[in-house]
N, CA, C and O atoms as a GROMACS GRO file, in nm:
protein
  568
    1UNK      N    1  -1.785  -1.329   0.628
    1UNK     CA    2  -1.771  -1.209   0.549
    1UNK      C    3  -1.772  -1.247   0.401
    1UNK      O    4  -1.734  -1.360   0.370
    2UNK      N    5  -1.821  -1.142   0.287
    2UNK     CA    6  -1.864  -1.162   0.185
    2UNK      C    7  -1.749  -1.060   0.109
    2UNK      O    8  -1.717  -0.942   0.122
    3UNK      N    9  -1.710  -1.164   0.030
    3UNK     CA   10  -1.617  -1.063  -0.080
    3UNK      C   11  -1.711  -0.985  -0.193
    3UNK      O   12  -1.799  -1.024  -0.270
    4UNK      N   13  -1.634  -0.818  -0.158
    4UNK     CA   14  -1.762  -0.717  -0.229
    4UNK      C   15  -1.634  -0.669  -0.340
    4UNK      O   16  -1.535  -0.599  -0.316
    5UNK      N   17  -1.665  -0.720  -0.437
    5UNK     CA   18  -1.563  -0.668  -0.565
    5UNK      C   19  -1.572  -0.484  -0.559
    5UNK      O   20  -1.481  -0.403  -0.537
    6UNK      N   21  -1.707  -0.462  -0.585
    6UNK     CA   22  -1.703  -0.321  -0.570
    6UNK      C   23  -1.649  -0.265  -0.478
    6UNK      O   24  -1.607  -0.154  -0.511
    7UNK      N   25  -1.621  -0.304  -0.326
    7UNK     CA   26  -1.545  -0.256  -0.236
    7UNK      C   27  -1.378  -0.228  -0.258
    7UNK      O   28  -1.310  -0.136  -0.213
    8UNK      N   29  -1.335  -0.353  -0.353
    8UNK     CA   30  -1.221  -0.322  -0.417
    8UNK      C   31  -1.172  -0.270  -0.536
    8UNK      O   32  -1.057  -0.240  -0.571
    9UNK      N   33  -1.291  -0.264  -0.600
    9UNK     CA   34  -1.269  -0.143  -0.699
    9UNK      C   35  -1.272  -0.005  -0.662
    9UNK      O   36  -1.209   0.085  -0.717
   10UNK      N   37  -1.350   0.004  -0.567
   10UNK     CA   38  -1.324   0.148  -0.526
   10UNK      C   39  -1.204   0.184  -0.398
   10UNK      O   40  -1.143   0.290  -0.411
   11UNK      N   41  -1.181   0.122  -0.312
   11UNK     CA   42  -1.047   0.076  -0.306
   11UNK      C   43  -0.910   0.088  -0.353
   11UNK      O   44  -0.812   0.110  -0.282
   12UNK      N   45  -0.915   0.071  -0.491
   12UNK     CA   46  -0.823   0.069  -0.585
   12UNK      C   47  -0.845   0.184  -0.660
   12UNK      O   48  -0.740   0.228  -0.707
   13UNK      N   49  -0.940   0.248  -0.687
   13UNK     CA   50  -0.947   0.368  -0.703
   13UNK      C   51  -0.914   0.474  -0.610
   13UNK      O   52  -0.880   0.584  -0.654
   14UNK      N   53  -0.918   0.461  -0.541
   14UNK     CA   54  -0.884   0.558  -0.418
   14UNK      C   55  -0.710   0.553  -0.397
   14UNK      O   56  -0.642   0.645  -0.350
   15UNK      N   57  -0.665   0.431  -0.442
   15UNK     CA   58  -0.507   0.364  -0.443
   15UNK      C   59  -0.483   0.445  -0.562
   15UNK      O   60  -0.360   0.457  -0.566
   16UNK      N   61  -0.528   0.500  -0.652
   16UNK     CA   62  -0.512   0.548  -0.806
   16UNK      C   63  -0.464   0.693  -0.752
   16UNK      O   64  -0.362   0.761  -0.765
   17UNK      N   65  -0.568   0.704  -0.696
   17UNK     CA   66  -0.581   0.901  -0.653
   17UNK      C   67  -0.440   0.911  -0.532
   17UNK      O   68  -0.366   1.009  -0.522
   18UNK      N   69  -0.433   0.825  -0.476
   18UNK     CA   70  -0.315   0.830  -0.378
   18UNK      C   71  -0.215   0.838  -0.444
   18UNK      O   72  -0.155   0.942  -0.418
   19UNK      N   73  -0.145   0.753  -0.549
   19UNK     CA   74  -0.086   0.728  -0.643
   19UNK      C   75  -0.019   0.864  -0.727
   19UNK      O   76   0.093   0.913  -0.717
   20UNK      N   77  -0.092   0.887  -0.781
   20UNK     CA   78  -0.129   1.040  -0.855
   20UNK      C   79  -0.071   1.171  -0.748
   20UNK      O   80   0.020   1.242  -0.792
   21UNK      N   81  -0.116   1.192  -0.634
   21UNK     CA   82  -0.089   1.266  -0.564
   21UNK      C   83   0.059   1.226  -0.538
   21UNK      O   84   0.137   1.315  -0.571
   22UNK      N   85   0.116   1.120  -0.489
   22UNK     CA   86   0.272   1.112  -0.431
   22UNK      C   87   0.350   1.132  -0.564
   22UNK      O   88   0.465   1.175  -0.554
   23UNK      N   89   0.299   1.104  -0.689
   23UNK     CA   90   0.342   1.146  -0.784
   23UNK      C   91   0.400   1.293  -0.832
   23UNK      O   92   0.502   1.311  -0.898
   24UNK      N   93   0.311   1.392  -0.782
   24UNK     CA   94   0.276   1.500  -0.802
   24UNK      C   95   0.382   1.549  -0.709
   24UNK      O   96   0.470   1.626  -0.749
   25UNK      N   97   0.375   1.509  -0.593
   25UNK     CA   98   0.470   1.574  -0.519
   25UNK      C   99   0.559   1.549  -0.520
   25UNK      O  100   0.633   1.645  -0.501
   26UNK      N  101   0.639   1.403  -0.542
   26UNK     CA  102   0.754   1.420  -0.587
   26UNK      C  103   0.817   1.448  -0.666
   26UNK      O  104   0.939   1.435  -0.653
   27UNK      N  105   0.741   1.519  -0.828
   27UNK     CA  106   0.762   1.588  -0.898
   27UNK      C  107   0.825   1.738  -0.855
   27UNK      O  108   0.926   1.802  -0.884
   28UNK      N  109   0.730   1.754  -0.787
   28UNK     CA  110   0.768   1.901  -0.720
   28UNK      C  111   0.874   1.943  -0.631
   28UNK      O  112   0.901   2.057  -0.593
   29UNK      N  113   0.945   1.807  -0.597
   29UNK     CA  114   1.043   1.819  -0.502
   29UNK      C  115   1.006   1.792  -0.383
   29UNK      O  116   1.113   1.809  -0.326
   30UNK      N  117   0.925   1.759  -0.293
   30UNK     CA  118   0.871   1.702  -0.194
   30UNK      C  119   0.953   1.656  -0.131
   30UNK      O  120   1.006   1.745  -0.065
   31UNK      N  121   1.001   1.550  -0.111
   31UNK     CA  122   1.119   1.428  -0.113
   31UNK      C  123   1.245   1.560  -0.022
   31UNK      O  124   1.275   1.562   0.098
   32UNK      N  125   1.292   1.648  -0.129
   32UNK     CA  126   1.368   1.722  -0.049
   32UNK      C  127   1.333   1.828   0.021
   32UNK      O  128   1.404   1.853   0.119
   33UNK      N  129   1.219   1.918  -0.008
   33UNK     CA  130   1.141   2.008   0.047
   33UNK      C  131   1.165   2.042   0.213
   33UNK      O  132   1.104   1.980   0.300
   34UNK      N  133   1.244   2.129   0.236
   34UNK     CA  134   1.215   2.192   0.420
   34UNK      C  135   1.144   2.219   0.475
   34UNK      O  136   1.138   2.241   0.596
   35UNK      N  137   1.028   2.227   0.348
   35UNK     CA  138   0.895   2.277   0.419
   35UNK      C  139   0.846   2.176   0.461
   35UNK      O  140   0.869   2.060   0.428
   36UNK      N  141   0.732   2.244   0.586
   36UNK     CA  142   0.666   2.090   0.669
   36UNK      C  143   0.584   2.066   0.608
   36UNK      O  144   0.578   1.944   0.599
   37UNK      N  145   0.490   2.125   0.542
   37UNK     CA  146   0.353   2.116   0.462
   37UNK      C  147   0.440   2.003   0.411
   37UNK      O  148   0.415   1.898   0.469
   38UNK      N  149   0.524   1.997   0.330
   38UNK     CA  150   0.533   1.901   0.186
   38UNK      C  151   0.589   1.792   0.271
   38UNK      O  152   0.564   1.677   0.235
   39UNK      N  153   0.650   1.806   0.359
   39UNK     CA  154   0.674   1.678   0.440
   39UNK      C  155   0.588   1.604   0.505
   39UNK      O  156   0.597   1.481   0.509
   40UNK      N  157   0.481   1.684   0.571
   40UNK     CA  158   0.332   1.560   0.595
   40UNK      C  159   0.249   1.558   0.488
   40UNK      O  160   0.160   1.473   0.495
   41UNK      N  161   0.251   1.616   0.403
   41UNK     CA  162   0.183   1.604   0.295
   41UNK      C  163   0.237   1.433   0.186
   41UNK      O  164   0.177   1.362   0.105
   42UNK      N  165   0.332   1.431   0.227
   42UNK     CA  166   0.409   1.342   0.188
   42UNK      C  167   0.417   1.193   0.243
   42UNK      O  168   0.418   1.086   0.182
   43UNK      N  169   0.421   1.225   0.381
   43UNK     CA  170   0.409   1.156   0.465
   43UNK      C  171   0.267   1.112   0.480
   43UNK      O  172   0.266   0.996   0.523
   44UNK      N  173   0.190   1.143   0.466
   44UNK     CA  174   0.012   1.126   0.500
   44UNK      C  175  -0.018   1.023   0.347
   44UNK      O  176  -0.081   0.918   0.351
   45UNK      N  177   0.046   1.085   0.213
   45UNK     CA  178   0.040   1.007   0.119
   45UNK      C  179   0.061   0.875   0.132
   45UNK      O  180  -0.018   0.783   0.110
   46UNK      N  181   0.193   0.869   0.176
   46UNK     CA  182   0.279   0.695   0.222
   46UNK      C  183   0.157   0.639   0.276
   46UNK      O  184   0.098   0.546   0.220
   47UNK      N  185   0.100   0.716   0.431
   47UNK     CA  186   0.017   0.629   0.492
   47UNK      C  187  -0.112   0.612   0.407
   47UNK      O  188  -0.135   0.491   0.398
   48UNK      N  189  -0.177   0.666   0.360
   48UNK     CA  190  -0.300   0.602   0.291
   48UNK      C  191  -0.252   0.549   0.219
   48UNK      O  192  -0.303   0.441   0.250
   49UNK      N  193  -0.167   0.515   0.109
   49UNK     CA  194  -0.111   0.443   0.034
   49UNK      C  195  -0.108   0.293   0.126
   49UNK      O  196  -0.163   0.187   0.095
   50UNK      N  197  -0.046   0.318   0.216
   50UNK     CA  198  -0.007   0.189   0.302
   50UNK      C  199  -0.123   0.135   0.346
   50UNK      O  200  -0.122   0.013   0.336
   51UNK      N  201  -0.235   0.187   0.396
   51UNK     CA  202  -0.347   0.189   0.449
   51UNK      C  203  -0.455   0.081   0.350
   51UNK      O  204  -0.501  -0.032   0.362
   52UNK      N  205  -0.460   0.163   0.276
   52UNK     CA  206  -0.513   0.123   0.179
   52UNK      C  207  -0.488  -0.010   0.106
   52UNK      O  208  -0.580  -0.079   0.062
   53UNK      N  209  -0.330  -0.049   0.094
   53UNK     CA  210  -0.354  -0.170   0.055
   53UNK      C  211  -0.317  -0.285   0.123
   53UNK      O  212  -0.315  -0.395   0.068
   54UNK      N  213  -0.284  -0.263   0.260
   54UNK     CA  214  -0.322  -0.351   0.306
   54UNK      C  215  -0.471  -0.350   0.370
   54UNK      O  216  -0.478  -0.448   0.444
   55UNK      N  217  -0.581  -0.285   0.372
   55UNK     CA  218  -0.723  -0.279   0.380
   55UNK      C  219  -0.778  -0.379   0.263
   55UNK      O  220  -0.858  -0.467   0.293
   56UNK      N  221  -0.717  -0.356   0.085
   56UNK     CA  222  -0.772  -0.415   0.054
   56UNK      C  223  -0.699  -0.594   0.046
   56UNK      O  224  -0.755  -0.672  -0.032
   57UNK      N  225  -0.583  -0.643   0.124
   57UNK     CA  226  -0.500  -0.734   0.135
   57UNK      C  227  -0.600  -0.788   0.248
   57UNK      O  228  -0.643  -0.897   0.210
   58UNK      N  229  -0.643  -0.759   0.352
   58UNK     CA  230  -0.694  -0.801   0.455
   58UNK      C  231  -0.900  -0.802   0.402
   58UNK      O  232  -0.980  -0.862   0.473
   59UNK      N  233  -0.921  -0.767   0.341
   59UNK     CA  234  -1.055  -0.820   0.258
   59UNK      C  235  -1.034  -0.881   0.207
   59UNK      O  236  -1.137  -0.948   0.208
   60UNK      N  237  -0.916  -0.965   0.099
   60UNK     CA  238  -0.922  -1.021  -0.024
   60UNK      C  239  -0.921  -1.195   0.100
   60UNK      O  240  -0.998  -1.291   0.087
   61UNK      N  241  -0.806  -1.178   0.210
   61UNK     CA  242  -0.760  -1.259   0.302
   61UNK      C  243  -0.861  -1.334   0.322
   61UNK      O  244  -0.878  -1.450   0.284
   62UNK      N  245  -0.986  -1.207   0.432
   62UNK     CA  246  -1.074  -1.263   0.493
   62UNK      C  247  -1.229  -1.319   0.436
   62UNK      O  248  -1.316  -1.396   0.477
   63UNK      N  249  -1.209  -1.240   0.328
   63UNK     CA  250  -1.361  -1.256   0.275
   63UNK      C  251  -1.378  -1.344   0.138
   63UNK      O  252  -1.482  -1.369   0.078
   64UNK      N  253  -1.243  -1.384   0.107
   64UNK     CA  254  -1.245  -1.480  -0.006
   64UNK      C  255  -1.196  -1.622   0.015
   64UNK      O  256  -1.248  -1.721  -0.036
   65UNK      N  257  -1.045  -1.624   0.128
   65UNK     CA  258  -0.987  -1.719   0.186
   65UNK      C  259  -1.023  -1.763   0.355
   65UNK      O  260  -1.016  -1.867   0.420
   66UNK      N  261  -1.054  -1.653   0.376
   66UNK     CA  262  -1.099  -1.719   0.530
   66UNK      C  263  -0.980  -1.738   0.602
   66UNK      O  264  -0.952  -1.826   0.683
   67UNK      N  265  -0.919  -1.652   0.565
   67UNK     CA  266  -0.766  -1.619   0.674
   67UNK      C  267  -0.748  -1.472   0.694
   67UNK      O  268  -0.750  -1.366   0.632
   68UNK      N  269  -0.726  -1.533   0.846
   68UNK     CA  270  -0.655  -1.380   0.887
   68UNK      C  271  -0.534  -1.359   0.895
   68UNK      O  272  -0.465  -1.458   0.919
   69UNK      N  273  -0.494  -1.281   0.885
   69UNK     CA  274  -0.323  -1.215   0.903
   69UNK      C  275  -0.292  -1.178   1.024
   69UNK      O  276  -0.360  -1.109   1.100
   70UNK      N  277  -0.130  -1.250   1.054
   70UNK     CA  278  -0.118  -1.228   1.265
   70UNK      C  279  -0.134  -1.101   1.267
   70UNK      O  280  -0.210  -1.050   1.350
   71UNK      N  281  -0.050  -1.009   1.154
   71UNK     CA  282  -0.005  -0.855   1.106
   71UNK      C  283   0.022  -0.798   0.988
   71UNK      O  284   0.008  -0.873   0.891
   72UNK      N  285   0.057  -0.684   0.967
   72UNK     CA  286   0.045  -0.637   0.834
   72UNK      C  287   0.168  -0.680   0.784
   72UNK      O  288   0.136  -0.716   0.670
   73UNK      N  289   0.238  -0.692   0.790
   73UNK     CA  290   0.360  -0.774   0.734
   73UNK      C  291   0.303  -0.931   0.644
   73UNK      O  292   0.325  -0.980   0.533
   74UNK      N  293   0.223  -0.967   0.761
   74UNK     CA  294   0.160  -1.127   0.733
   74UNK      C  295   0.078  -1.078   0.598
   74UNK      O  296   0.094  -1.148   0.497
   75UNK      N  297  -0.003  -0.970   0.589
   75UNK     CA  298  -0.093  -0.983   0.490
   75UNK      C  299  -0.042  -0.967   0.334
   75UNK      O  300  -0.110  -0.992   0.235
   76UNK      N  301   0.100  -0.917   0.338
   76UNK     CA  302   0.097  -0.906   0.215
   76UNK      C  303   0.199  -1.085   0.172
   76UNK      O  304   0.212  -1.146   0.066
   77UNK      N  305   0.253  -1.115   0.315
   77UNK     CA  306   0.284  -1.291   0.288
   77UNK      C  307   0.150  -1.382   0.249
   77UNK      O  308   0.144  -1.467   0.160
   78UNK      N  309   0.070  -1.349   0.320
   78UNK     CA  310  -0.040  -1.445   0.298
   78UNK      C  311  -0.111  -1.383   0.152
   78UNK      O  312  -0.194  -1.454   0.096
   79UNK      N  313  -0.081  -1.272   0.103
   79UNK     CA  314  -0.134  -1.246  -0.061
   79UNK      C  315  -0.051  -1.343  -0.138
   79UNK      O  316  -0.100  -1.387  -0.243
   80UNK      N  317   0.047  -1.377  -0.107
   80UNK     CA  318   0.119  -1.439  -0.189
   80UNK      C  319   0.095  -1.558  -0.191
   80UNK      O  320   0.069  -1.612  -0.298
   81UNK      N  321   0.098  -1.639  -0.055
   81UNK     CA  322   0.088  -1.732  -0.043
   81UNK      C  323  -0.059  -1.827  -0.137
   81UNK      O  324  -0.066  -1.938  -0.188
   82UNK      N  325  -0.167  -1.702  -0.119
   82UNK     CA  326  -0.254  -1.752  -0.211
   82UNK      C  327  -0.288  -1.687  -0.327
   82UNK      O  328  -0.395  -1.639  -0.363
   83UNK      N  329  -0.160  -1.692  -0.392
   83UNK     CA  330  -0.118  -1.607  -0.551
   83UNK      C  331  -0.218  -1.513  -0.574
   83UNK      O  332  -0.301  -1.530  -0.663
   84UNK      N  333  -0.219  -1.386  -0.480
   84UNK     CA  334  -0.307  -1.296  -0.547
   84UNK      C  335  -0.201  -1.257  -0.524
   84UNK      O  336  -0.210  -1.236  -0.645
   85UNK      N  337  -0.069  -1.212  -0.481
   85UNK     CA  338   0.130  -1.144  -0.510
   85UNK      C  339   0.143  -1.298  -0.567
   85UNK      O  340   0.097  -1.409  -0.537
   86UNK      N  341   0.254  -1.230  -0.694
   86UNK     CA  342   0.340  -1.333  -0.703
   86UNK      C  343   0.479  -1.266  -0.569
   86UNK      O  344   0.459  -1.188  -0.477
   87UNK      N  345   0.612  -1.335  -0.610
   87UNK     CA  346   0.736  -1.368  -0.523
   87UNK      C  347   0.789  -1.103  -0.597
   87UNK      O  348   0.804  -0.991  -0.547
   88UNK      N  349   0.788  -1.143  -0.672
   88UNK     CA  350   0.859  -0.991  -0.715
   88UNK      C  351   0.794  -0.886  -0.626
   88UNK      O  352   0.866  -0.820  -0.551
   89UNK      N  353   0.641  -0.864  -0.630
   89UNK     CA  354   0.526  -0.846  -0.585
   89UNK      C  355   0.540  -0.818  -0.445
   89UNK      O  356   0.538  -0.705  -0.396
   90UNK      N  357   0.556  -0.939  -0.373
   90UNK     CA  358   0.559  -0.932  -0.243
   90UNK      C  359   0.678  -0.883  -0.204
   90UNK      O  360   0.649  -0.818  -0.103
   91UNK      N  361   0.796  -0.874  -0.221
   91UNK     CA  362   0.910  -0.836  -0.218
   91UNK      C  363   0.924  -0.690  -0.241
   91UNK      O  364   0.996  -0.627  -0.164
   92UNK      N  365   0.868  -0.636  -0.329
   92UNK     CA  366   0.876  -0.449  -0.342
   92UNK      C  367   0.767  -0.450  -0.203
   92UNK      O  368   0.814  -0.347  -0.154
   93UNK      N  369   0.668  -0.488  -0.113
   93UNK     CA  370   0.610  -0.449  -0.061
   93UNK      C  371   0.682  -0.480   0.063
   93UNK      O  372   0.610  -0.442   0.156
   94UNK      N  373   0.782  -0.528   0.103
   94UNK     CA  374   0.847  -0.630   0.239
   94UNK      C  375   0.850  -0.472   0.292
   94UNK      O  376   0.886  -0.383   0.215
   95UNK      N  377   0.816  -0.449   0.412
   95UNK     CA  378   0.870  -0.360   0.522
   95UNK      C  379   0.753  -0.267   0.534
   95UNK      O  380   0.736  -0.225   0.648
   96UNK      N  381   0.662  -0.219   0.436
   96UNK     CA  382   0.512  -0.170   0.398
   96UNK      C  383   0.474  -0.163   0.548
   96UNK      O  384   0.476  -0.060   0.615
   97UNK      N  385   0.442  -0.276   0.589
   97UNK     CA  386   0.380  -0.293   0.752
   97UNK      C  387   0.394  -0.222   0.912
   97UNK      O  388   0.324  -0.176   1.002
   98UNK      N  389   0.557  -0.253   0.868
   98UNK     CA  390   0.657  -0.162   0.987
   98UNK      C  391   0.636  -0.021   0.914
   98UNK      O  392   0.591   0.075   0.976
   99UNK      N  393   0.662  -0.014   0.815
   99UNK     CA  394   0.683   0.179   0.780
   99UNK      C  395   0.546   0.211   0.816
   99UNK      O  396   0.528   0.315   0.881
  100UNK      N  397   0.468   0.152   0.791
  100UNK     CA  398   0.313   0.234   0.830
  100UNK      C  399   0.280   0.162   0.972
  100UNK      O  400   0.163   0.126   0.977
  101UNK      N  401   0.333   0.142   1.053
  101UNK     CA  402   0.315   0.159   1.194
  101UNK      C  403   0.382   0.281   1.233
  101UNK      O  404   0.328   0.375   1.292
  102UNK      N  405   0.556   0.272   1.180
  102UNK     CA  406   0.584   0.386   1.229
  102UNK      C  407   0.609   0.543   1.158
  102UNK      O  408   0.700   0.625   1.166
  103UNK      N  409   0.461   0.537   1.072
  103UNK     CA  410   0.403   0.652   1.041
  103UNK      C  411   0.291   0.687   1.095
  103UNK      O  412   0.233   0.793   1.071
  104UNK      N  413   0.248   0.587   1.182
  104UNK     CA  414   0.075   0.615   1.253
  104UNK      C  415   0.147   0.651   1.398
  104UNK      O  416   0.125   0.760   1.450
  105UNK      N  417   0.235   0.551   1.464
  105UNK     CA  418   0.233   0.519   1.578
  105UNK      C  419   0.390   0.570   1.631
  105UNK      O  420   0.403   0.594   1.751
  106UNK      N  421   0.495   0.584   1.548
  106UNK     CA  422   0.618   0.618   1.598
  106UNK      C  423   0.645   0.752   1.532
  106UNK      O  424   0.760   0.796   1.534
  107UNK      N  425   0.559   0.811   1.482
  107UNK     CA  426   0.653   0.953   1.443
  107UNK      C  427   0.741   1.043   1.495
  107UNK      O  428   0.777   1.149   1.445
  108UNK      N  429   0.775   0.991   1.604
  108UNK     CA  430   0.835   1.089   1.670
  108UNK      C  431   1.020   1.073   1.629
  108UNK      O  432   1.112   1.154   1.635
  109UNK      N  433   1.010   0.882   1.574
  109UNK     CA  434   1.127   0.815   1.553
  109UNK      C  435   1.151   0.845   1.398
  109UNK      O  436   1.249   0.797   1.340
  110UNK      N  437   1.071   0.915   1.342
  110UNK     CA  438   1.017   0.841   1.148
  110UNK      C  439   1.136   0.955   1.122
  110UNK      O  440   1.117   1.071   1.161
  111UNK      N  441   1.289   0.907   1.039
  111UNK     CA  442   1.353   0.908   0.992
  111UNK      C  443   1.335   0.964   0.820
  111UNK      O  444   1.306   0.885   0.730
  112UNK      N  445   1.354   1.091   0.800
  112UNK     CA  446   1.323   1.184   0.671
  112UNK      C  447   1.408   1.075   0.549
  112UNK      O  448   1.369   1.044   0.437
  113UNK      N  449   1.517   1.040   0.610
  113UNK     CA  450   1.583   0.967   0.498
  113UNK      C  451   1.462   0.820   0.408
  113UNK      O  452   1.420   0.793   0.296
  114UNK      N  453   1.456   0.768   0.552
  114UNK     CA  454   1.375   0.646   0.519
  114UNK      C  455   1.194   0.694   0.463
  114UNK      O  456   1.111   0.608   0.433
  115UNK      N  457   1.164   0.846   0.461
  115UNK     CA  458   1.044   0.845   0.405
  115UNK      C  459   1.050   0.897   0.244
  115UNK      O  460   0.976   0.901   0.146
  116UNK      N  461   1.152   0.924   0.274
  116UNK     CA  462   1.198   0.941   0.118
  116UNK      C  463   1.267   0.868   0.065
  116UNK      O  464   1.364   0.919   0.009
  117UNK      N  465   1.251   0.734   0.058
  117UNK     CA  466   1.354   0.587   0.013
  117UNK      C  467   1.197   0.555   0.014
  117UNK      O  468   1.179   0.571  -0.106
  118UNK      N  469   1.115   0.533   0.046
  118UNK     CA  470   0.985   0.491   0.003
  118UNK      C  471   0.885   0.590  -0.047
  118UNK      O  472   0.777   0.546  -0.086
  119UNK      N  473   0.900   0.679  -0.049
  119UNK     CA  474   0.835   0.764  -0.137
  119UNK      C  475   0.877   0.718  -0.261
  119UNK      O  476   0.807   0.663  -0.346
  120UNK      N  477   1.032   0.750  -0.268
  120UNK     CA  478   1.064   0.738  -0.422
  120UNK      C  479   1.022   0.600  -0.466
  120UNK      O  480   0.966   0.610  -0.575
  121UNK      N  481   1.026   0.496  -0.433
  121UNK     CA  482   0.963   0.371  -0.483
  121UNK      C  483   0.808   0.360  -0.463
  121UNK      O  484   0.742   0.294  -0.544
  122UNK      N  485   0.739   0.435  -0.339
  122UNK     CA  486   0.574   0.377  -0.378
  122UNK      C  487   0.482   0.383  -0.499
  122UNK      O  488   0.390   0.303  -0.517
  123UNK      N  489   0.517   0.496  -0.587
  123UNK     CA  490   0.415   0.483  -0.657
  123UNK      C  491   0.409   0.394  -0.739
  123UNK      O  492   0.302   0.384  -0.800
  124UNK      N  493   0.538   0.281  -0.775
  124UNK     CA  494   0.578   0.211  -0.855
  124UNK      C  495   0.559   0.120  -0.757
  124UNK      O  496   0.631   0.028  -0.795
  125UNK      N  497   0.512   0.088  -0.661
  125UNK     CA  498   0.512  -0.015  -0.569
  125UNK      C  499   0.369  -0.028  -0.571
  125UNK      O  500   0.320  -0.121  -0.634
  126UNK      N  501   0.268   0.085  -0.486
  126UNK     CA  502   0.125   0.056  -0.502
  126UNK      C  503   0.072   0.016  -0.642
  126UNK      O  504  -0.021  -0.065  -0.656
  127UNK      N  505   0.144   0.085  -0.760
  127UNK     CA  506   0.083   0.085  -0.885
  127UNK      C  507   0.090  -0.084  -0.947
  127UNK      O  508   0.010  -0.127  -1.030
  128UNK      N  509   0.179  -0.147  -0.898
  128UNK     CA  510   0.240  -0.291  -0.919
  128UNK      C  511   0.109  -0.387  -0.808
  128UNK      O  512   0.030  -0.462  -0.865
  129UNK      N  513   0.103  -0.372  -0.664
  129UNK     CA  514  -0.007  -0.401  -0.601
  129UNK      C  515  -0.131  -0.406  -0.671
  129UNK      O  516  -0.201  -0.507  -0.678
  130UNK      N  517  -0.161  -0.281  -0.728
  130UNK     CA  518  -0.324  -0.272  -0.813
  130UNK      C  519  -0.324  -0.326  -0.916
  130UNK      O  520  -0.435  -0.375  -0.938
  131UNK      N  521  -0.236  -0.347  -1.010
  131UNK     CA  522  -0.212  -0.458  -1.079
  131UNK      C  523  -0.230  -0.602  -1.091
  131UNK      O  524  -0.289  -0.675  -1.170
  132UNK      N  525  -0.144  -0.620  -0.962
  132UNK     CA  526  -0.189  -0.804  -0.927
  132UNK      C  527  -0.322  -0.798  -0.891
  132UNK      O  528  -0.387  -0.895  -0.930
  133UNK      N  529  -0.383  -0.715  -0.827
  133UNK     CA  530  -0.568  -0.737  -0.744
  133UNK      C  531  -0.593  -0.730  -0.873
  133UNK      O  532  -0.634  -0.840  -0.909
  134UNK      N  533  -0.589  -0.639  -0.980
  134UNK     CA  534  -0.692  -0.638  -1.053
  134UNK      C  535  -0.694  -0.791  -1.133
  134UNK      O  536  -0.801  -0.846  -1.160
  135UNK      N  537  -0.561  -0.853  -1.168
  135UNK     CA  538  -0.529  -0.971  -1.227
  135UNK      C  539  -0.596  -1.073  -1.168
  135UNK      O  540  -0.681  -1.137  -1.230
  136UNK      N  541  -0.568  -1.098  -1.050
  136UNK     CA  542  -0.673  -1.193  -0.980
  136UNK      C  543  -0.788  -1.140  -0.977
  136UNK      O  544  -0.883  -1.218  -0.992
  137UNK      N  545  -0.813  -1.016  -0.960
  137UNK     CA  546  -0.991  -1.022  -0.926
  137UNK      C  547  -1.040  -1.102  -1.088
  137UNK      O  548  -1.136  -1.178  -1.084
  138UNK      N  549  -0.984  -1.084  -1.191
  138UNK     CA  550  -1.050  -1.085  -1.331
  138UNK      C  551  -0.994  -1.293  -1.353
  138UNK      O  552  -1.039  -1.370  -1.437
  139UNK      N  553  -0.917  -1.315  -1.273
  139UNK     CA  554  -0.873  -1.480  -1.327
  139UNK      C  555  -0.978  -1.536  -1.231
  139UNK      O  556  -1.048  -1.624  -1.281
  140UNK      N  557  -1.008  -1.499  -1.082
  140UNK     CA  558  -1.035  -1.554  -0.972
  140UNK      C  559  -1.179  -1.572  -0.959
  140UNK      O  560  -1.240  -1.678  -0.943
  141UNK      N  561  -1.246  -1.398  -0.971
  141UNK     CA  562  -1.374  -1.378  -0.942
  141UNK      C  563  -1.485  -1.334  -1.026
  141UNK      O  564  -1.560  -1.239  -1.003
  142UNK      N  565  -1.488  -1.449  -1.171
  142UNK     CA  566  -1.586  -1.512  -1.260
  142UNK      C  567  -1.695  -1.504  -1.224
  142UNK      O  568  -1.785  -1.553  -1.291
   0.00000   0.00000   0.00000
């Protein structure tokens, strides 16, 4: 596999627009909102958010390092491991993996408290992620 910069620029653009939107709604109150709209609306944000960067964590892995990740947990260890996260980096992202399994795969378990304890931190979390890619893409891929 061939590392396609443009794949992660647009990527990361799409991480921008995700960004923007969880923004928006937690402006609006989302976070506490009874309504269901604003609660999967909310919820659907997290997951492309989540989606998304580990999509572009698992390209940077495979198509630049030639490693795969056992799991999504692994991918944002193995960003680090080959300093595209530094240690701060990887640490706002620890649990990323499990929450977006059990936003795809356990909703039935997904806990309102715990989607709003990462709401309130993602956008400051993905926005920190697009940061380091863009840092390495510009030190790395000359």
């Amino acid at each position: 596999m061939v590392l396609r910069p443009d794949a992660l620029r647009s990527r990361l653009l799409k991480l921008e627009e995700v960004i923007s939107g969880l923004e928006a709604l937690l402006s609006r109150g989302a976070a506490r909102s009874q309504q269901q709209s604003d609660r999967w609306a909310l919820e659907r944000g997290l997951q492309l958010g989540a989606e998304i960067v580990l999509d572009i964590g698992n390209h940077i892995l495979s198509a630049h390092f030639g490693v795969s990740a056992v799991d999504h947990e692994d991918v944002i260890a193995q960003l680090q491991t080959h300093s595209v996260l530094d240690e701060p980096e990887r640490t706002r992202l620890r649990g990323l993996g499990g929450f977006r399994n059990i936003l795809v795969h356990d909703y039935v378990r997904l806990d309102p408290s715990r989607v709003d304890d990462f709401a309130a931190r993602a956008p400051d979390d993905f926005s920190a992620f697009a940061r380091a890619v863009r840092r390495w893409m510009e030190r790395d891929l000359r």
